[in-house]
C-alpha positions in Angstrom: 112.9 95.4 85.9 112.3 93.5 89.6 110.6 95.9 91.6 108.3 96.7 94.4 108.2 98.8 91.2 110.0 97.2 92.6 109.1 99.5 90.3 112.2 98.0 89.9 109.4 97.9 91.0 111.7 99.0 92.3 113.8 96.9 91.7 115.1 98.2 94.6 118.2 97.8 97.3 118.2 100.9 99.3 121.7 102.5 99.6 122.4 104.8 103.0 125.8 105.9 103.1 126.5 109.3 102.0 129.6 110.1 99.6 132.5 111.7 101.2 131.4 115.2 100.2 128.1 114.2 101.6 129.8 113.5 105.2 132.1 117.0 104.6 129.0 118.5 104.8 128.3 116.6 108.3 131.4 116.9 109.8 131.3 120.9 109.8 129.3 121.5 113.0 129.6 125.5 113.2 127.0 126.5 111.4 128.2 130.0 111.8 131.1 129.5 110.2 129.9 128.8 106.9 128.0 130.3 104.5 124.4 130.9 104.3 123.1 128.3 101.4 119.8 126.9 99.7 120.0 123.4 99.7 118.0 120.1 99.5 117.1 118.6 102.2 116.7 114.9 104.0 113.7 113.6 105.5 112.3 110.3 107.6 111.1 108.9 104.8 114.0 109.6 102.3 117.1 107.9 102.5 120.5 109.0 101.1 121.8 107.3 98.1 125.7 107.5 96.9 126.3 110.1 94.4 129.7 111.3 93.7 128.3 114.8 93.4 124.9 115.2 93.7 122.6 113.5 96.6 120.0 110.6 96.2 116.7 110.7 97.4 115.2 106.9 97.5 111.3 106.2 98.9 109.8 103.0 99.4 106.0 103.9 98.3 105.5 100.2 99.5 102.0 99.0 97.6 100.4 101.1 95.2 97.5 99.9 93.6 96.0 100.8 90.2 94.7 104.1 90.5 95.9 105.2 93.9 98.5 107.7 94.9 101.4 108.0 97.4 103.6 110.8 98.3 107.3 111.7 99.5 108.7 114.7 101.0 110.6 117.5 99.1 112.5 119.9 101.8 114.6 122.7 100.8 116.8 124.5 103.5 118.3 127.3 104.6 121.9 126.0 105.9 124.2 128.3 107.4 124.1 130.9 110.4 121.2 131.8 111.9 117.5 131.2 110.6 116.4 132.9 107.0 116.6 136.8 107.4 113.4 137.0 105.8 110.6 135.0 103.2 112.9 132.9 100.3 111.0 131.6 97.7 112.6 128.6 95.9 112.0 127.1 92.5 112.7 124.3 91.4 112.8 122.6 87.6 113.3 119.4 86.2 117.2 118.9 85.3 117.6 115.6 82.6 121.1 116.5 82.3 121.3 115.9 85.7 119.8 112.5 85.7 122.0 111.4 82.8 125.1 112.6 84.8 123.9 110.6 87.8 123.3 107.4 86.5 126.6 107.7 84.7 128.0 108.3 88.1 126.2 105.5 89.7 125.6 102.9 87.5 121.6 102.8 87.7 119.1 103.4 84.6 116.6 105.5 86.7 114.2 107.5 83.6 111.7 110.3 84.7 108.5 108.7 84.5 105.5 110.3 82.5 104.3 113.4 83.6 100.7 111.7 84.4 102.4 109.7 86.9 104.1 112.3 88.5 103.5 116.0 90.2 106.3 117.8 92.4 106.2 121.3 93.7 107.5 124.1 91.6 107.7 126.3 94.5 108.8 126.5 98.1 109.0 129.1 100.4 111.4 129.3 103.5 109.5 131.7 106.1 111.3 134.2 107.9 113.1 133.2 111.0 112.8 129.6 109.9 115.0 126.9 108.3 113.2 124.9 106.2 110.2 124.3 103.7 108.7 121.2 102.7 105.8 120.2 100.5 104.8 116.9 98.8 105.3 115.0 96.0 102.9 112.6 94.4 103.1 109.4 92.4 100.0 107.9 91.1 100.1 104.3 89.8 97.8 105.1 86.4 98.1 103.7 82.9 100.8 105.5 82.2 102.5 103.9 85.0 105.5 101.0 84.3 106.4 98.2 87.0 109.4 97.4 84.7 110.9 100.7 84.6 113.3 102.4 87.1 111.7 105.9 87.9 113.6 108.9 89.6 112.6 112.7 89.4 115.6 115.0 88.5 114.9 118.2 90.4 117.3 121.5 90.7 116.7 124.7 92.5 116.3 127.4 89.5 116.4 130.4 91.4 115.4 131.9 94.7 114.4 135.1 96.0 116.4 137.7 97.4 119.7 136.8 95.4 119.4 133.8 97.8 123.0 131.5 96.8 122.6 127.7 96.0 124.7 125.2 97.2 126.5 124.3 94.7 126.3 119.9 95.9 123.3 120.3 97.3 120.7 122.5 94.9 120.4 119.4 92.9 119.1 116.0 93.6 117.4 112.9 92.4 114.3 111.6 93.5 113.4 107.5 93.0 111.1 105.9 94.3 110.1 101.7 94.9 106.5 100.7 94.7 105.1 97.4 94.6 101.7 95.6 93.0 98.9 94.0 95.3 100.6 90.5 94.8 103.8 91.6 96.3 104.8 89.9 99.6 105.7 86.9 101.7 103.7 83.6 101.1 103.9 81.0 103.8 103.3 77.5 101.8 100.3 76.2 103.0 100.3 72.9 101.2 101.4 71.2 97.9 103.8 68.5 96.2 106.4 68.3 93.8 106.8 65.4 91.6 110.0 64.2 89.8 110.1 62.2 86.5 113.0 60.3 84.9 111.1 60.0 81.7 107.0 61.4 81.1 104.9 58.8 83.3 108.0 57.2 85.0 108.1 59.2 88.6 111.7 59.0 89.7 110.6 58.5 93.8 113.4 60.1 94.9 113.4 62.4 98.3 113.0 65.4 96.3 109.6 64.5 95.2 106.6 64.8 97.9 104.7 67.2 99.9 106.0 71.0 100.5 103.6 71.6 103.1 105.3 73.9 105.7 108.8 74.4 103.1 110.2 78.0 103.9 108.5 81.3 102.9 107.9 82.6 99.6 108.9 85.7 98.1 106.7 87.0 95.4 108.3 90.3 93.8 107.0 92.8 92.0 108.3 92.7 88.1 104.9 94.1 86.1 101.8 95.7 86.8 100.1 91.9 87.7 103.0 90.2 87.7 105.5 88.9 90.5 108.5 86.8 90.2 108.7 83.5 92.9 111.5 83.7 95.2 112.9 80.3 97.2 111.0 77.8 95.7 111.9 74.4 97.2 112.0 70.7 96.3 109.5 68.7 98.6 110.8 69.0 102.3 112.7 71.9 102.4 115.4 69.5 100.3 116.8 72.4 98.9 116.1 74.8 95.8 114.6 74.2 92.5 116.9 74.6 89.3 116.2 75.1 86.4 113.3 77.5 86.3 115.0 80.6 86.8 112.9 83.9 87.5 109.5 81.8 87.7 106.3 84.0 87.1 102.7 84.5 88.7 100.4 87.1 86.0 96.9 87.6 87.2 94.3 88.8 85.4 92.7 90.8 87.5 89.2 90.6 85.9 89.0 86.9 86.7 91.8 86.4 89.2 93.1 83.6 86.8 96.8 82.9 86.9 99.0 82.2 84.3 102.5 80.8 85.2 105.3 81.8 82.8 108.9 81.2 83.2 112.0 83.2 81.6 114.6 80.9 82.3 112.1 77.4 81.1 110.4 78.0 77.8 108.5 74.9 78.2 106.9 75.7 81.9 103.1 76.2 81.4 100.1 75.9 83.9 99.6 72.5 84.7 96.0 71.6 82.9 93.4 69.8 84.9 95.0 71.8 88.0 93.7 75.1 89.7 95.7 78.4 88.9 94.2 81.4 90.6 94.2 84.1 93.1 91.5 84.7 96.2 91.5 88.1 97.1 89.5 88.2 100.1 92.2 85.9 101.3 95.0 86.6 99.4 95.9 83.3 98.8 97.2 82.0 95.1 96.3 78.1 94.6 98.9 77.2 91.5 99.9 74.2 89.8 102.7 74.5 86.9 104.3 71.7 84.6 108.2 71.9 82.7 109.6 69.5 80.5 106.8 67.6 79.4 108.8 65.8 77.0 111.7 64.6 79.1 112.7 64.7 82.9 109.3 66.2 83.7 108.7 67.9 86.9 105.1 69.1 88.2 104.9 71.5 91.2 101.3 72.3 92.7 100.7 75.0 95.9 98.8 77.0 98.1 100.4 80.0 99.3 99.1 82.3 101.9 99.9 85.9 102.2 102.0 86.3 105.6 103.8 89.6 105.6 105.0 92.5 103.0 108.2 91.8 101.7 
């Protein structure tokens, strides 16, 4: 799976509009005319996916790398009249029924990731004379952890104190989340050249051969643990894209920083020998140099790319 695992990974495209019961639920501004609920609730760094019944919760984690943690915001609240009348405790469970139902629903393949990747609360308490409660979940990129799997965290509210009611759209929801590897980003192309062949030996001199100093940005996206996938690659000045190497890799080994290029769309794309394939990362720069169809119209492509920005 393409992530800024996307994962996925992430892969992923964040979705914000709500479903229609979503926007029901925002279009009925008097509070005191409905009926005092426990819900889930949004935050800044949540956005709403579509669901046709149950919410979305999707969090770009941005870059996690191997062994660190990041966290997103679980809210539960009191909707209704007035603030809570007194102390509500809420707990919440994991629901995989509910995650089967919403990828049905939504057409995604989101699986709850190993429990050593993942803690959420199991308990939240809405103080008297207030609204809402909000605690922290936390997603640690361990071995466990796998850039090529879409994650989400079912979650329901189990029960509550006081005889508290649940909403019945709103006391479930799934939590997914997008991280990416240390290699993820925007590359400006520093320098380079591409190299057409008619036949091995014979260079075809054509104008898509030369250098690709200054050719647009790179995307480098996360689809493994050390691996990204290169987006926009172009023939030699900015003449347009390259075909036929459909979802080109960079894998580092991150005990050398040696790159191997790989390539699922060209089985016979292999580092270029003779040539420098490997990453800096003091200056996060790759230096690689590939080689595909050896035997026939053979094309060679060496570069330098520069990290410029996150992706």
């Amino acid at each position: 799976m393409k992530q800024m695992k996307l994962v996925t990974i992430l892969c992923l495209t964040l979705i914000t509009g709500l479903t229609s019961c979503l926007k029901e639920r925002a279009m009925n501004t008097d509070a005191s005319q409905s009926p005092s609920v426990i819900a889930f609730g949004n935050t800044e760094n949540n956005v709403a996916a579509s669901s046709s019944t149950y919410p979305g919760f999707y969090s770009d984690l941005g870059t996690l790398a191997t062994g660190a943690s990041k966290t997103f915001n679980v809210i539960v609240q009191y909707d209704g009249a007035g603030d809570a009348p007194s102390d509500i405790t809420v707990n919440l469970a994991l629901d995989n029924a509910l995650l089967t139902k919403y990828n049905t629903e939504n057409g995604t393949s989101y699986v709850v990731p190993p429990t050593a990747v993942y803690s959420i609360p199991s308990t939240l308490t809405i103080k008297k004379g207030t609204r809402t409660a909000s605690a922290e979940a936390k997603i640690t990129n361990n071995s466990s952890f796998d850039f090529n799997k879409a994650y989400a965290i079912p979650v329901t509210i189990s029960s509550t104190s006081n005889n508290a009611p649940v909403s019945a759209n709103f006391g479930k929801a799934v939590y997914s989340f997008g991280v990416r590897n240390i290699y993820d980003g925007v590359y400006s192309v520093v320098s380079g050249a591409v190299t057409r062949y008619t036949a091995p030996g014979v260079p075809a001199n054509d104008a898509l051969s030369g250098s690709v100093a200054g050719n647009p940005d790179i995307t480098l996206t996360t689809v493994g643990a050390t691996t990204v996938e290169i987006g926009n690659l172009q023939w030699a000045a900015s003449q347009g894209g390259v075909g036929g190497v459909a979802n080109l890799r960079i894998t580092v080994d991150p005990a050398t920083n040696l790159v191997t290029m790989s390539c699922l769309g060209n089985g016979t794309l292999t580092n270029w020998a003779g040539h420098q394939n490997k990453y800096d990362p003091a200056t996060k720069t790759f230096s690689v140099a590939f080689i595909w169809n050896p035997t026939s119209t053979t094309r060679t492509y060496e570069m330098v790319l520069k990290y410029k920005h996150d992706r």
